[in-house]
C-alpha positions, -999 to 999 in steps of 0.1 A, spaced: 508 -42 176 521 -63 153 537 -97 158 572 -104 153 576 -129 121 591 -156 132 614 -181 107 585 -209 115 558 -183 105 575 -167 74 580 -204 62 540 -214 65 537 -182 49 558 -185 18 541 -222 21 507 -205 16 522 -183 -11 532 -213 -33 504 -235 -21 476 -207 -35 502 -200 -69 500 -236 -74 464 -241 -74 457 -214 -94 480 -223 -119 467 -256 -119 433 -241 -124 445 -218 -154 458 -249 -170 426 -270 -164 409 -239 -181 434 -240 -209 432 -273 -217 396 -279 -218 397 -245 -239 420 -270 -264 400 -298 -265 367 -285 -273 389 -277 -308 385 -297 -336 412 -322 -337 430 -307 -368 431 -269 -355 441 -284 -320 471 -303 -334 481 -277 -353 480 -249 -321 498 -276 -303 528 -275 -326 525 -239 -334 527 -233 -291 557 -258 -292 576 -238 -319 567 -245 -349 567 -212 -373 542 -208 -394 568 -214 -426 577 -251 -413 542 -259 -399 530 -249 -435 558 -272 -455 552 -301 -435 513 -295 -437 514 -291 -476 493 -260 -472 501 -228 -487 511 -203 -464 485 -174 -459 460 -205 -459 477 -219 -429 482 -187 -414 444 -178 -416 436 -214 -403 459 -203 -375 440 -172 -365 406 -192 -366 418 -217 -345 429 -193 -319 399 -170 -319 381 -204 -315 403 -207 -284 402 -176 -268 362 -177 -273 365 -213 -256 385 -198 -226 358 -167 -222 332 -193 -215 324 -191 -183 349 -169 -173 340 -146 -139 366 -121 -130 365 -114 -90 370 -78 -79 
């Protein structure tokens, strides 16, 4: 027999919703940043503007790099990341 939801328990349970949401996306960002920071300064400054919205055409004017350099520094840097987040990485089933 189930037990009838009352407004008290649907609020500790939304509570318990956003509490675990929270954490876990706390976590994720933790994961992300020290993903970032094991970068070299120069690739992780230039993900950092390219994540804030930077396209590549700006990012490479400002730089003074020609573009399909910068674009192939661009895809190094984020393998490097994604390689960075897999480490260590456990997926629960």
């Amino acid at each position: 027999m189930k037990k009838k939801q009352t407004p008290f328990v649907k609020d500790v349970e939304q509570l318990v919703k956003e509490t675990d949401l929270a954490d876990a996306t706390e976590k994720v960002w933790d994961k992300f940043d020290n993903a970032l920071n094991q970068l070299d300064e120069a690739s992780r400054k230039l993900l950092k503007e390219f994540f804030d919205g930077s396209d590549v055409d700006e990012l490479s004017r400002r730089m003074k790099v020609a573009k399909p350099e910068l674009e192939a520094w661009l895809t190094r840097a984020r393998r490097e990341l994604v390689n960075n987040l897999k480490q260590g990485f456990q997926v629960r089933q």
